[in-house]
Each structure stands twice: as C-alpha cells, then as structure tokens.
C-alpha positions as CSV (number, residue, x, y, z in Angstrom):
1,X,64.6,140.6,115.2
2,X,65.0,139.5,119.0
3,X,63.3,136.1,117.7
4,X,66.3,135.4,115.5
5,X,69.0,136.2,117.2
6,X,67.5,134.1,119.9
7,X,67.3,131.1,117.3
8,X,70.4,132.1,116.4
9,X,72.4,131.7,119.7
10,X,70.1,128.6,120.4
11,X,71.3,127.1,117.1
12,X,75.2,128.3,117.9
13,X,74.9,126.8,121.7
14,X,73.2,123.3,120.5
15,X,76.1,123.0,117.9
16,X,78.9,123.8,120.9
17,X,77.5,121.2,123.4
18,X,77.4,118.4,120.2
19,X,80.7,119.8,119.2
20,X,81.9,119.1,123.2
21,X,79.8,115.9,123.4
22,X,81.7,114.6,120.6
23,X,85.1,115.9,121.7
24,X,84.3,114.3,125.1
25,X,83.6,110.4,123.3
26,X,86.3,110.9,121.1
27,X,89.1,111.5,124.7
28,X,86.7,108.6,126.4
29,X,88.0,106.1,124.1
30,X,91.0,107.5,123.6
31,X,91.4,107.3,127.7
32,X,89.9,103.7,127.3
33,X,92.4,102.7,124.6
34,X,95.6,104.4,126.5
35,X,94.7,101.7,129.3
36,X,94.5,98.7,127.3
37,X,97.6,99.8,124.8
38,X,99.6,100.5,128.8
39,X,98.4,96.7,129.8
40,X,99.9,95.4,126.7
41,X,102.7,97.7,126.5
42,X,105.2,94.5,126.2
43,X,103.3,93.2,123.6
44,X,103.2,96.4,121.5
45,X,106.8,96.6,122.5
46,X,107.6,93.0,120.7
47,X,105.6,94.7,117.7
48,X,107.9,97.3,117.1
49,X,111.0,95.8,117.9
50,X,110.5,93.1,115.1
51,X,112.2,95.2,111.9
52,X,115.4,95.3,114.2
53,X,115.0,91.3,114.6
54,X,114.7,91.3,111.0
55,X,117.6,93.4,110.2
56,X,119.5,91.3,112.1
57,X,118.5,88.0,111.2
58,X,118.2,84.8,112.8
59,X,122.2,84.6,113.4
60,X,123.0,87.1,114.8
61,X,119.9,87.8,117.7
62,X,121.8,86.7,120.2
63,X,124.6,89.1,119.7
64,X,122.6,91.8,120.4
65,X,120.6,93.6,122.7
66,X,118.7,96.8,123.4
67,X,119.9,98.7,126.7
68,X,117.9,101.3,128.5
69,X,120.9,104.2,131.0
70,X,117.7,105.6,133.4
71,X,115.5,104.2,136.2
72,X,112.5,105.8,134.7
73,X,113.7,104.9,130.6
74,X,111.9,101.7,130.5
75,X,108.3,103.0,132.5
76,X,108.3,106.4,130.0
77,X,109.2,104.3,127.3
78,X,106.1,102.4,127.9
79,X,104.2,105.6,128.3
80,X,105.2,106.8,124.9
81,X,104.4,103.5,123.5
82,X,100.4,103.8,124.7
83,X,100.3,107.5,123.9
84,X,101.0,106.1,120.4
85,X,99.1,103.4,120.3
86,X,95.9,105.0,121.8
87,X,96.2,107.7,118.9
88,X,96.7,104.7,116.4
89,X,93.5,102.9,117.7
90,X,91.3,105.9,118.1
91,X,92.1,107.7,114.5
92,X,89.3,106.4,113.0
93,X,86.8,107.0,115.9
94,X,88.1,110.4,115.8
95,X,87.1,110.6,112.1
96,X,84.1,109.3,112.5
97,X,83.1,111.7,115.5
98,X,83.7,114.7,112.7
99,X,81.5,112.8,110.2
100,X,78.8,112.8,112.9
101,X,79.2,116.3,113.5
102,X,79.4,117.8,109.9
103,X,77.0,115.7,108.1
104,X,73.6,116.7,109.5
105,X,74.8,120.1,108.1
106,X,75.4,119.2,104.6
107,X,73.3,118.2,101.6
108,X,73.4,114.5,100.4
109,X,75.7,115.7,97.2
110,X,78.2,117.2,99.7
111,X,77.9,114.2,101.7
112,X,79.2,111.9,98.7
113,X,82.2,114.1,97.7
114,X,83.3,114.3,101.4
115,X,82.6,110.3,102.5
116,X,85.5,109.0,100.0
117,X,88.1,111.6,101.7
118,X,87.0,110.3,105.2
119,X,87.6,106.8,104.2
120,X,90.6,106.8,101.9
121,X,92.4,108.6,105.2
122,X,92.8,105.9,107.7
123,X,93.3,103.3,105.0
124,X,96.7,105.5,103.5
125,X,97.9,106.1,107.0
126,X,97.7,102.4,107.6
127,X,99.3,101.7,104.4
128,X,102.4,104.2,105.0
129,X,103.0,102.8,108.1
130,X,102.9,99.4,107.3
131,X,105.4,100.4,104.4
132,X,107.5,101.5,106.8
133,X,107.6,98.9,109.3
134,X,107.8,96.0,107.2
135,X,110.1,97.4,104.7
136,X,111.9,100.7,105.1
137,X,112.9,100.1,108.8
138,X,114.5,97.0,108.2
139,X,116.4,98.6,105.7
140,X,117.4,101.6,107.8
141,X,118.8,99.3,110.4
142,X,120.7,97.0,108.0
143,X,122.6,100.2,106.3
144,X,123.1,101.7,110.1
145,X,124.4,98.2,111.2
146,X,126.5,97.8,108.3
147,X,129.2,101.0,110.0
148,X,130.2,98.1,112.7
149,X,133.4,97.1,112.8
150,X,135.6,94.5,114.0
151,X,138.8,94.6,116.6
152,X,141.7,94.1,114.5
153,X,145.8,94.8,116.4
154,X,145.6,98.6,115.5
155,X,141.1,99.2,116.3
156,X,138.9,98.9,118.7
157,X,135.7,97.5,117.9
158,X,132.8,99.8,116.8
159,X,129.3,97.9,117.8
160,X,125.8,99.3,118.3
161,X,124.3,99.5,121.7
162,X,120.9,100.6,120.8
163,X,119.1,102.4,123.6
164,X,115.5,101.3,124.2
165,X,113.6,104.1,123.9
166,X,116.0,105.6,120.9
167,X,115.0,102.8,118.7
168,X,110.9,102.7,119.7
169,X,110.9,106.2,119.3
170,X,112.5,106.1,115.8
171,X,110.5,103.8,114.5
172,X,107.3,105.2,115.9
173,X,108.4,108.6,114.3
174,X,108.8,106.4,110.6
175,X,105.6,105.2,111.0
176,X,103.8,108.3,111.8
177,X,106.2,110.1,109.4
178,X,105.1,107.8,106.3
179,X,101.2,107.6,107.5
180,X,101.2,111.1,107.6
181,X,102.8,111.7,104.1
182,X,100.4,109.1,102.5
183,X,97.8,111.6,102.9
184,X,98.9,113.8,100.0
185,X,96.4,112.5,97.7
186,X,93.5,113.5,100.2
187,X,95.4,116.8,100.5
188,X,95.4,117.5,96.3
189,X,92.2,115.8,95.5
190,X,90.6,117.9,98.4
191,X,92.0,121.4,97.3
192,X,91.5,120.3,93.7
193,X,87.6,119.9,94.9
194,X,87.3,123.1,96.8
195,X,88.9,124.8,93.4
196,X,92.4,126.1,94.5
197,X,94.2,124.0,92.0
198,X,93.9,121.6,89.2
199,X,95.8,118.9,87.2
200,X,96.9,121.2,84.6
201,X,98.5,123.6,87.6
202,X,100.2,120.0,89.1
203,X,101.7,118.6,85.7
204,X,103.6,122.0,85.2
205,X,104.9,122.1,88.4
206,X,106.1,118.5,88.9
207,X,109.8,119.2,88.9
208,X,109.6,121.6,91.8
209,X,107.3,119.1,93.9
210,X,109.8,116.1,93.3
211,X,112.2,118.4,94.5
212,X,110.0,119.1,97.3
213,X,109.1,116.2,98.3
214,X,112.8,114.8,98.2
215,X,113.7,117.7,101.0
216,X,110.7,116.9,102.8
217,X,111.8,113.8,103.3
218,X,115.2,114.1,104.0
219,X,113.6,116.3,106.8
220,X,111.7,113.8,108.5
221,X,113.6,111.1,108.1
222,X,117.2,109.7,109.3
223,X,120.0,110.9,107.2
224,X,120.5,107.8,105.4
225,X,119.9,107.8,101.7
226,X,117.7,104.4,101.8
227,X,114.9,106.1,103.8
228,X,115.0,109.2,102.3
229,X,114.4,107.1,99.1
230,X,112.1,105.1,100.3
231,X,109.7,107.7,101.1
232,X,110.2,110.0,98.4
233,X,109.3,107.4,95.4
234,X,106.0,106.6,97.0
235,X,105.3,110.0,97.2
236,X,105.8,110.8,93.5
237,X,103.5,107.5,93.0
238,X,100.8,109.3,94.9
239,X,101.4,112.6,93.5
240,X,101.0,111.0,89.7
241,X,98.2,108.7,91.0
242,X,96.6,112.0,92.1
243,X,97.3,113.9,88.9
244,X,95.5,111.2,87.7
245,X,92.4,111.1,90.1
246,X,91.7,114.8,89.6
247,X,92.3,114.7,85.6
248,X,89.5,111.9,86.2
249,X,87.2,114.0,88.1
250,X,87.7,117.1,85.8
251,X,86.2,115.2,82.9
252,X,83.4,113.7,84.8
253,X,81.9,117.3,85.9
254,X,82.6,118.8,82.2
255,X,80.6,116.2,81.3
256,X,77.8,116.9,83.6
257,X,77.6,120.5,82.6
C-alpha cells in the first residue's frame, strides 16, 4: 500500500516538474519574443497603423496625423505593442507546449481527435484577425471619419485628432476580439465531441444564438453598426459551418457502430 502511494506521489511530482518545465519554455520564448517585438516596435507600429492609411487614402495622408498628450504615451505605447506581439508570436509555441504535455498521456485514438482542435486554433485566430485588419478596420475608420465636418460662417470645424495609443489599442483589441471569436467552431465541435451537445440541440436553437452572437458583438466591438456587422455574419458562417462539421462527425461514428 505504502508502494503505491509512493508511485503515486512520484508519478504526481514527475508530471508537476514537466508541467513547470513546460511553463518555463513557453515564458522563455515569450521573454525572447517580447525583446525582438520591443526592437521592432516601430515596425510593428507601421503594421498596425496601415488600415487608418487605408481609410484615408492616398489624398488625404497628409492631412492627418496621430498625436500622443503624455511624456511616457509613446514608450507604453510601445510596451503594449510587444506585450501583443510576444503573445501573437508565441501562441502556437504555447500550444504546442500543451500537446507535449498531454499526449504521452493519451491513447493514439485520443490523440487523433484532439490533433485537428490544436491545429485548426492558431490558423482561425490568424484568420479573424486578418479579417479584421484588412477589412473591418478600414471600414470602422471610414464610417468614424465620415462625422467630420467642415468650418462654414455659423461652425466650427469638427476634425479627428486621433491619439496614438487610442488607435493601436483599438485595433489591437479588433484583432484579438475577432481571433478570439473565430474559435467557436473549436468550442462546438469540442463540446459536441466530449457529448454535451449535438447538431440536433444547435439547429433548434439557432435564433437565440444569432441573437447572441449579435449582442456579443456589439459588446466587444465599437458602437458602430459596420463592425458589429462585420463580426456577427462570420460568426453565423462558423456556427452553420459547425452545424455542419458535427452533423458530419455524427454519421461517421453511427456508422462505425
């Protein structure tokens, strides 16, 4: 009895030190990428500031500018801009840090049905953020832009002075905010797998989830109606495209057993 529980602790401790081993490597390159990302801060900066050139076009660049009102705006700025790179760049080490960790633990069926989850993560996160930058932001700014006015005899002139770490930190949020909803097929597919739900249960309920999803993304995004939109269609997509995917999945086990 004292044997076991020996093997027992040994077993618990050995999985604790991996489990710190691979928390450790996963901050090291984390650490490592937050350098690099601070180095090429200005670079990353020119990234992100390209949907605003867009939005403005080629004409009118030189009419505007972005303004930072602190001393330390700019330098935490920057900071913000590594954090979010270094969590960009390191995503998929920390992915595959967990798939080091869980997979000696699991048998090679197990292995199969959790691989394609792993992998299809990064690439939607990637793909909502990319939506975002290169086509909802631009159309965000547009519709903001379009509320200037002109000086007439009666007005004053209404025009945007953008702050500099108001506009990274808005589109960093869209980015992160449209990775981060992309994952719903992983989510459905995932519970569908484990059990808790099926197709069946999410083509009944696919009124209330479009409503859902249309509050969840007036929630995280600017109250504009062109972003709001922009994020709630692709979701419905990927809700129907995961209807679809677990219908698939259903039939393919009833006809195993």
């Amino acid at each position: 009895m004292n044997n076991e529980n020996d093997q027992n602790q040994s077993s618990i401790l050995e999985h604790l030190l991996e489990l710190r081993t691979r928390i450790i490597k996963s901050l090291i390159f984390f650490t490592f990428a937050f350098i690099i990302s601070y180095i090429n801060a200005e670079k990353i900066y020119n990234f992100l500031l390209q949907p605003y050139v867009w939005a403005l076009g080629e004409n009118n660049i030189g009419t505007k500018r972005l303004i930072f009102t602190a001393l330390q705006e700019t330098f935490i700025t920057y900071l913000k801009l590594s954090f979010f790179s270094a969590i960009c760049f390191s995503f998929p080490v920390f992915l595959i840090q967990i798939w080091k960790f869980i997979a000696p633990g699991l048998y090679n069926n197990e292995k199969r049905a959790i691989l394609p989850f792993l992998i299809a993560t990064p690439i939607l996160f990637v793909t909502g953020a990319l939506l975002a930058y290169f086509f909802i932001m631009p159309l965000a700014i547009k519709f903001f832009l379009s509320f200037e006015t002109l000086s007439t005899q009666t007005s004053m002139p209404i025009q945007l002075e953008a702050k500099v770490s108001e506009y990274l930190s808005l589109i960093m949020v869209f980015m992160f905010a449209f990775g981060l909803s992309f994952e719903l097929p992983v989510l459905l597919i995932l519970l569908a797998t484990v059990g808790l739900i099926d197709s069946k249960y999410l083509s009944e309920r696919r009124r209330y989830i479009i409503v859902i999803i249309f509050i969840i993304a007036a929630i995280i995004t600017p109250p504009d109606p062109i972003s709001q939109i922009g994020l709630a269609i692709p979701l419905m997509i990927l809700y129907e495209i995961s209807i679809l995917i677990i219908k698939y999945l259903e039939r393919s086990k009833n006809d195993k057993s």
